[in-house]
Every structure is written in C-alpha cells, then in structure tokens.
N, C-alpha and C positions, 0 to 999 in steps of 0.2 A: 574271882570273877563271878557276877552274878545274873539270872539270864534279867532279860527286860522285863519291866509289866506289861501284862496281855492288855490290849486295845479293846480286845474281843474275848467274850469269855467262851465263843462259840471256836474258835481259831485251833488248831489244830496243834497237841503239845507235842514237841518232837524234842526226845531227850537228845542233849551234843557232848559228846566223849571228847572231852581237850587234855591237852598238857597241863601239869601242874607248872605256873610259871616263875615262881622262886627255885626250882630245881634246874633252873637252865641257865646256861653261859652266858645267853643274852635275854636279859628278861623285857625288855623293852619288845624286843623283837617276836617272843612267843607272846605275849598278849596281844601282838599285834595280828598274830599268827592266827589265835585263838576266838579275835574279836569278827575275823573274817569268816570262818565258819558258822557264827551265829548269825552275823548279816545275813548269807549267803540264805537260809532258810529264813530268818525273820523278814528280807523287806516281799516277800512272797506269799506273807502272811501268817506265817507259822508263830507259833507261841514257843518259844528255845527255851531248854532245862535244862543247866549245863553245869555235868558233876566232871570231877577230876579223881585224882586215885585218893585223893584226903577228903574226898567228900564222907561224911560222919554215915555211918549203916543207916540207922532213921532216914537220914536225909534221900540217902540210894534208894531203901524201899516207898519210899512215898512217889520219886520221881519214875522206877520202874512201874509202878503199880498204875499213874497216871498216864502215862507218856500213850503216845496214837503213833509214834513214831519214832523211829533211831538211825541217828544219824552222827557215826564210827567217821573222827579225823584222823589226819596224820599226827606224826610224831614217830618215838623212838623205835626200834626193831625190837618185833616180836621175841619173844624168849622159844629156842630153836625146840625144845625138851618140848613144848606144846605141841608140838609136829612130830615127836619121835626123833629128833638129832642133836651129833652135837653141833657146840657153836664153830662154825667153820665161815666166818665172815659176817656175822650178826656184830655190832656193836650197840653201846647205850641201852643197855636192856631194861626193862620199867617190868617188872613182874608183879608189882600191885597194879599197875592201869591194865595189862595184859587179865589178870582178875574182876578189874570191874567190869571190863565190855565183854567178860565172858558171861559174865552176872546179866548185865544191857541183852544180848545178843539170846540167851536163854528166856528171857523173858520176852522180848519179840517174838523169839519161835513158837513158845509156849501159847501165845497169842494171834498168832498169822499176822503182824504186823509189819510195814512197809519199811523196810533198813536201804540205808545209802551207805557205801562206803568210799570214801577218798584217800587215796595213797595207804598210808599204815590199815586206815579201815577196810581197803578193799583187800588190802593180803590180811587181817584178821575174817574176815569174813568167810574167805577162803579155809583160814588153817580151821576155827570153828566148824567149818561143815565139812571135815576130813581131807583136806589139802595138806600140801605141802610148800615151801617158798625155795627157792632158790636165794642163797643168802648172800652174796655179792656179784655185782655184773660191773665189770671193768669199764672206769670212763663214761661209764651213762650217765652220773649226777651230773650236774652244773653247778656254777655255783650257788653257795647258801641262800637264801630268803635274803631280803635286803643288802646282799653283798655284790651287787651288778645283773646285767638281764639275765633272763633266765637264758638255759641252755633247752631248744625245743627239738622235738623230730616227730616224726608222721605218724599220726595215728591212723591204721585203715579200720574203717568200719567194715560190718560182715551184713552184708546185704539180708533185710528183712528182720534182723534183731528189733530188740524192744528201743536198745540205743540208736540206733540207727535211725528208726523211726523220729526217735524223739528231736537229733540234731542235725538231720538233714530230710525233712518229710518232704520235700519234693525232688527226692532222691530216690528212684527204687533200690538203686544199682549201688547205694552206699554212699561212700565217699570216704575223701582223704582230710584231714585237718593237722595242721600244725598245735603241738601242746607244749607245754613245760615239762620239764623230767628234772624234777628235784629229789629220787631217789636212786638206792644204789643195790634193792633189791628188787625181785619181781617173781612171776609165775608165768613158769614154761606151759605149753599143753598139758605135759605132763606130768606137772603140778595141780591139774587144775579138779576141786573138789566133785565128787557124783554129784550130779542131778543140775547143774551149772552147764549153758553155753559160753563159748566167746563170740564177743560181740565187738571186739577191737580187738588190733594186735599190731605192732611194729619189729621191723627189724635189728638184732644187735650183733655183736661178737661169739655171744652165748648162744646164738639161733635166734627166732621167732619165739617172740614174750608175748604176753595175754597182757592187752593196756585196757582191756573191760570185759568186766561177764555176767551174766546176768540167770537168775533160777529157768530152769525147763518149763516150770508151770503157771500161771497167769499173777499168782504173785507178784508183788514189786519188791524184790532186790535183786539191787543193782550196786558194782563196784564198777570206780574208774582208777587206775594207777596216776594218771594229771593230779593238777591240784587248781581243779578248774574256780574255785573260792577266788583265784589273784588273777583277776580279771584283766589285770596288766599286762598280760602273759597269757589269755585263755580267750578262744574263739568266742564271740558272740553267742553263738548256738547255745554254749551250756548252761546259762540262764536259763533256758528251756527243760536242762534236766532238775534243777531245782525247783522250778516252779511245777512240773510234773510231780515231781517226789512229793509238794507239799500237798498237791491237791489226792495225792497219792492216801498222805494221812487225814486228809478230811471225811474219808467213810469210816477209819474206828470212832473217830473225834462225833460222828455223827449219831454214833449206839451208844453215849455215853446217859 
C-alpha cells in the first residue's frame, strides 16, 4: 500500500503504522482495514506515509525523518516481553511491526511530535512510555471487522480532558458515547504509563478499563482504545479528533 500524492506540498506529513496485508487471513479485509486509517487523516488534510513492518530501512528513515506526525493503528497484540511478561493471553504476535513503531514512536519523542494512537496504537503507546496491558478481557470483542455489527458499549468521558473537550465542547460535565470494542486487550488504571491522564474509561468483567488517555503536558498525544476510522460504527464527534490531531501536525509541518 502506498500513501497518496500530497495536493499540498504545505499539508502536514503524518507517518501511518499499518498491518502488512499479505500476512493476514483475510487480506481483502486488512486493506480495507488499512485504507481506512489513511482516510481517516488524509480527507482532513493530512499528507499519509504509510510503512509496514517490510518497509525497507531507507525507506523508514526517510519517512521518520520527514513525518510532522504519527499516527500508531491497530492490529495484532503487542509482544508481552516488551512490558516485562510472559504471554498469558496475548495472541498474533508481530514483533517486527511491534519494532518499527518503536523506531516511529522514538522518533516522535525525540522530536515533540503530535502521535494518535488507535486500539493496538493506543496500548503501544502506552507500553512505550512504561505501561503495562492487560492481556485478555473476557467477551469484550465483538465480532471481527466485516463479520456483522460491531459489538459497542459506553465510553464515559472524564470531564475537562483534552478529549473531552474535543468530542463533546459543549459539554463541561463530559459525557457518555456509544463506541465499537473490537479488541480483546486493554489498560486498567493500573496499567496505565507515568506522566498520562485518563480521559475515557468503561466498565467490564475485569473492573474499569482506560478507553482513552492522553499526556499531563500541553502536548498532543492522545490514545483511544475504539476504532473510531469505521465510521459505521463511530459517533460523529470523532472526526473532530482527527481533524484536531491533523491540525495538531501543522505546527512541525510549519518549521519545516
């Protein structure tokens, strides 16, 4: 998959962490998967750079080096050894992609660059700045991507967060929204990395999970455990965090 041509050469580059999609059961279905993340920041203006774990070294460093922004998708479960455990409900393990978004992710920090993370990207995000994951939660997934509707339940926002703001601004007090849960890991409180608030949370079996959180300091990163890209399935509102995240990257894109 290759990202689009920029319209603008002013547009802000924001590298996209996808699945390699010859490596998957249903390959029709991860491109499909994979084209939606690019969307999701391209029709908002964004310039998309989209490596996989077979992207050639060359090809990484050029894309790191250029990028104003990162933006970590889902896909398979993190490799547990990254967190300090063993596998005790981790499946699918990808330890070359779990490699390059360490590479992505290093390079943003190094940079003070504005990262998003969805589903897999927001628990990478997490174990990168010293978290931990919770590696199976009973009965939260639904089914698969293209396999019937999604399975949803309540996201509460945490009054006055940065998300909060972003998907309900004329809300002081928060609010509740329905989302999709098409995974089967997640991050408890205490899970959740130094120097990170929560900014969403729902309830399960396992206790109260962290469904979003976001850095202490004026910085932009922010993880959501949804998969708010399958707009099928994803309140209105979260267009507002993509379009926030792009214009997010338009101040590195602007020192360039």
């Amino acid at each position: 998959m290759t990202a689009p041509a920029s319209r603008n050469p002013g547009a802000p580059r924001i590298v996209v962490t996808v699945m390699v999609v010859a490596r998957q059961s249903e390959p029709d279905i991860a491109e499909r998967k994979n084209r939606l993340y690019v969307e999701a920041v391209a029709r908002h203006g964004a310039d998309p750079i989209v490596l996989d774990a077979t992207s050639a070294p060359a090809e990484r460093v050029a894309a790191l080096t250029a990028m104003d922004g990162l933006f970590l998708t889902g896909g398979a479960d993190i490799d547990p050894a990254g967190y300090g455990q063993p596998v005790a409900g981790a499946v699918d393990l990808e330890p070359d992609r779990d490699q390059l978004e360490a590479e992505a992710w290093a390079a943003a920090e190094g940079r003070g660059l504005p990262v998003l993370g969805v589903c897999r990207g927001f628990q990478a995000i997490n174990v990168f700045s010293g978290g931990t994951l919770l590696q199976h939660v009973e009965g939260h997934a639904g089914p698969g991507y293209g396999h019937g509707p999604a399975k949803e339940h309540p996201l509460r926002l945490v009054p006055g967060t940065r998300l909060a703001r972003i998907l309900v601004p004329t809300n002081v007090r928060g609010g509740v929204l329905a989302v999709n849960s098409y995974h089967h890991q997640a991050v408890r409180p205490a899970d959740l990395a130094p120097g990170y608030v929560i900014s969403a949370w729902t309830s399960s079996p396992a206790g109260d999970l962290v469904e979003g959180f976001e850095r202490q300091d004026d910085r932009f990163v922010v993880g959501v455990q949804c998969h708010p890209e399958r707009t099928e399935s994803t309140p209105e509102a979260f267009e507002r965090l993509f379009s926030v995240f792009v214009d997010a990257c338009r101040g590195p894109a602007s020192r360039r």
